[in-house]
C-alpha positions in Angstrom: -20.8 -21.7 10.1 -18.7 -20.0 7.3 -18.5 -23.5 5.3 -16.8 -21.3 2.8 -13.6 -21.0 4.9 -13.8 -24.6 6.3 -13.6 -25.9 3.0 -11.5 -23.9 1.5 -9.0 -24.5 4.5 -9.5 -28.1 3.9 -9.0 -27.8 0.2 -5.6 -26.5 1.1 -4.5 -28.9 3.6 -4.6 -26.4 6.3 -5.3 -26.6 9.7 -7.2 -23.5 11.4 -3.6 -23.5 13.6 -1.9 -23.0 10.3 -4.2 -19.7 9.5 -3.7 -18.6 12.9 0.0 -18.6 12.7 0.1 -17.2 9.8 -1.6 -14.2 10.3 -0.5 -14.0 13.9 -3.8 -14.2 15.9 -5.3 -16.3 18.3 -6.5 -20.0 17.2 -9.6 -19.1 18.8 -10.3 -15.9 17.0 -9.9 -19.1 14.2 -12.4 -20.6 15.0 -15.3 -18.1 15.7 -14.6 -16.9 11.8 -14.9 -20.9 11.1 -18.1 -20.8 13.2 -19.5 -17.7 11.0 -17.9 -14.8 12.7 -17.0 -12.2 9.4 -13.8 -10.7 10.0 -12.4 -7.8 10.0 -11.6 -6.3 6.5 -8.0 -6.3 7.0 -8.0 -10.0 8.2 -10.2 -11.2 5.6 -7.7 -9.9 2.8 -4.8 -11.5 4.1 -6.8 -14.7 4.6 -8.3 -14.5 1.2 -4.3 -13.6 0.3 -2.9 -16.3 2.6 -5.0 -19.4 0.7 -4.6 -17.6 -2.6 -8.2 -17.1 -2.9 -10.9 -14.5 -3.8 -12.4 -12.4 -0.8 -15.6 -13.2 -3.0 -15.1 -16.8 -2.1 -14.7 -16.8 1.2 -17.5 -14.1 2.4 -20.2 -14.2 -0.9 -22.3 -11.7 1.7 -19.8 -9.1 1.9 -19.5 -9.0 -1.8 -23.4 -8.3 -2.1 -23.0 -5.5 0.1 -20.1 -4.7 -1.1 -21.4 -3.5 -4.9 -22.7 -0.8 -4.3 -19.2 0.6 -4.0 -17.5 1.5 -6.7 -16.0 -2.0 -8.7 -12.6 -0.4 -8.2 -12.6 -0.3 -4.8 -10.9 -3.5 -3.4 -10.7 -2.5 0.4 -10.3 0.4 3.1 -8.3 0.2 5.8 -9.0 2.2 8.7 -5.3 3.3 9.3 -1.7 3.0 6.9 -0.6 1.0 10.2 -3.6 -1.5 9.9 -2.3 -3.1 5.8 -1.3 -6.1 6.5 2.2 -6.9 5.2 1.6 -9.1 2.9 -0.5 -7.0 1.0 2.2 -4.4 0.8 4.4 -7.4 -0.2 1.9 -8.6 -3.1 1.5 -5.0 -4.2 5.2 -4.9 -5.6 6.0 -8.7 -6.0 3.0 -9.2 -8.8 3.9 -5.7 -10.3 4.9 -6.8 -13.8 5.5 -3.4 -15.8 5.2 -0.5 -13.2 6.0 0.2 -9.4 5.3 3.6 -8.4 5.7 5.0 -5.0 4.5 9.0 -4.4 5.0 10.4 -0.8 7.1 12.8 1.5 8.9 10.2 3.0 7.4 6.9 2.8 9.8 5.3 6.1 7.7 2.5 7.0 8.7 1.3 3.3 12.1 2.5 2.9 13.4 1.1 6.3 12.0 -1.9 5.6 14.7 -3.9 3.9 12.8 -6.8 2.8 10.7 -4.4 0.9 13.5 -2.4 -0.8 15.2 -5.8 -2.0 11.9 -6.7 -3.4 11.2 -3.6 -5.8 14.8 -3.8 -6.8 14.6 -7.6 -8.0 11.7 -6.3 -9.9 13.2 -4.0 -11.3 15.8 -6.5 -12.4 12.8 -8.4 -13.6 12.2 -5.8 -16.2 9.4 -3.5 -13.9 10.0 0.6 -14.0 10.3 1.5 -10.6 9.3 5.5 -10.3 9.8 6.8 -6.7 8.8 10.8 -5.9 9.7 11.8 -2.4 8.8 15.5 -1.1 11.9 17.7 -1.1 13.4 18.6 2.1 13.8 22.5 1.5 10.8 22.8 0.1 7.4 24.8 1.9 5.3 22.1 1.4 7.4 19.4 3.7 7.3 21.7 5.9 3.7 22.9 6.0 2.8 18.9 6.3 5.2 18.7 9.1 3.6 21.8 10.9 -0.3 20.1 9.8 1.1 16.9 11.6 2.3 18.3 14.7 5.8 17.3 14.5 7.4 20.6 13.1 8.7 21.5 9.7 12.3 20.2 10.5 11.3 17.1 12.0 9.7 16.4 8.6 12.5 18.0 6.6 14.3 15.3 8.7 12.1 12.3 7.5 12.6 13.2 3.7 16.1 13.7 3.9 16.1 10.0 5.7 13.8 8.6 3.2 16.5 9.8 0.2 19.2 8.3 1.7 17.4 5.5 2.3 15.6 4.9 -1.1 18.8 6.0 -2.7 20.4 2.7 -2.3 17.9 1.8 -5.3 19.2 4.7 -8.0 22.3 2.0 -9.1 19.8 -0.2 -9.8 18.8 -0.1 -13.5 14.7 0.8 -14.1 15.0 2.3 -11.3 14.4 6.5 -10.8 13.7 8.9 -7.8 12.7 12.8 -8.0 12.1 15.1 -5.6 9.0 17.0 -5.4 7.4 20.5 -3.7 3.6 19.8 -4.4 0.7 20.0 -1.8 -0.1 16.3 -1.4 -3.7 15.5 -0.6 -2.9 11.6 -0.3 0.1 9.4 -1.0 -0.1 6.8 -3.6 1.3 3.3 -3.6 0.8 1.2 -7.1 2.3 -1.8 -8.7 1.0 -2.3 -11.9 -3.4 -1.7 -11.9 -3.4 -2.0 -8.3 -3.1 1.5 -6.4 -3.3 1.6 -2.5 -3.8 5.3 -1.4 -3.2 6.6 1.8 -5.4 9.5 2.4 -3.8 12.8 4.0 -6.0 14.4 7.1 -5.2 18.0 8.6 -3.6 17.2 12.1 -3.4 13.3 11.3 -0.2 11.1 10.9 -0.6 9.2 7.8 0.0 6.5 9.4 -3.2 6.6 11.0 -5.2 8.1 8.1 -7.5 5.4 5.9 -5.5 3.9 3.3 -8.0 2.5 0.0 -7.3 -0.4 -2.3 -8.2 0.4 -5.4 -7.9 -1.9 -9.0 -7.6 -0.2 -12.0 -10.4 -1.1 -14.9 -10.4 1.1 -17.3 -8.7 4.8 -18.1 -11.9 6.8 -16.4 -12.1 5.2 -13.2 -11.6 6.1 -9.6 -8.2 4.9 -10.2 -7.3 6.8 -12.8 -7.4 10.2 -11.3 -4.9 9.2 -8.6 -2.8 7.7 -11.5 -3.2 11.1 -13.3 -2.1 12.5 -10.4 1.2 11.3 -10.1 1.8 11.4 -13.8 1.3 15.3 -13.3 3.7 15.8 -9.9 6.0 12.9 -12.0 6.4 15.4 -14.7 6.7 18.6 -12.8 9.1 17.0 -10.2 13.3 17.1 -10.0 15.5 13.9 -10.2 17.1 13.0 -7.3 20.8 13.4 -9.1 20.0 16.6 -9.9 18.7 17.9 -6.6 
């Protein structure tokens, strides 16, 4: 029995209903992780998210396995479409000096409009807000569209969607976009020393390629060199009102 969980639930005032609705599963599913069924990694964070808790605390035996990976490395998702929402939402909601976003297109954020009032009342809040979206004309949207299967101008497409779209935010102050024409080898998501990158694979939609959590401890890490990363395409890249 994961006592862990039980208690925890307890400790909350929760019922395992109350779990169940919130993360949109079956109340049975409930109660085999109750009974000592681990989930999967993607439910445990947004459990571990949902009673404001440590996945530590919940699962001690996954964090013994678990430390043999890099410190840094929070979680991996097995697909973009497999994040739970909420930890898209926590990403940019406890961001308190810097959002960055670095894709082609990035739709699954832009059309989301709960997301997009989010970053720009954190921006408000006082948090930079750097977005970097692939340019349209350029050869490397559309060699990624070609990789992907969906042709260059279907890509082109997306971009020019995404701009539009993300440009509602360029009014709001703290707030810029560029365009850029690099080769990207994964797309990176951060809100202050949390990074989620979304790895690129030849013929795969990102959207089903592995997405990793990582947490940002110190200026040598794994995180860093995605971090560098987007400072480099940040500083070779275009702004949007020039474009």
């Amino acid at each position: 029995m994961s006592d862990n969980l039980k208690y925890t639930l307890a400790r909350a005032q929760l019922r395992s209903a109350d779990l169940a609705a919130a993360l949109a599963v079956d109340p049975k599913t409930v109660d085999r992780w109750i009974a000592g069924r681990v989930p999967y990694p993607r439910h445990r964070y947004a459990i571990a998210d949902f009673l404001q808790v440590a996945e530590s605390e919940l699962w001690p035996e996954i964090a013994q396995r678990q430390r043999v990976i890099a410190d840094e490395v929070q979680t991996v998702y097995p697909h973009r479409w497999a994040v739970p929402q909420a930890a898209w939402k926590q990403l940019f909601k406890n961001a308190t000096k810097e959002i960055g976003i670095l894709t082609y297109s990035g739709l699954f954020l832009a059309e989301n409009a709960g997301l997009l009032r989010l970053i720009a009342e954190r921006a408000r809040a006082g948090v930079s807000v750097r977005i970097l979206l692939g340019d349209p004309d350029s050869r490397e949207v559309a060699a990624r569209g070609a990789e992907e299967g969906i042709g260059p101008e279907v890509m082109a497409g997306r971009a020019r969607n995404a701009i539009t779209l993300y440009g509602r935010l360029r009014n709001v102050e703290r707030v810029e976009l560029r365009l850029h024409g690099t080769v990207l080898y994964n797309s990176i998501y951060r809100g202050d020393r949390d990074v989620l990158v979304n790895t690129h694979a030849y013929s795969t939609p990102a959207a089903d390629a592995p997405v990793i959590h990582l947490r940002s401890n110190s200026d040598a890490g794994t995180a860093a060199v995605y971090l560098t990363s987007f400072e480099r395409i940040w500083s070779q890249s275009q702004p949007l009102s020039d474009a």
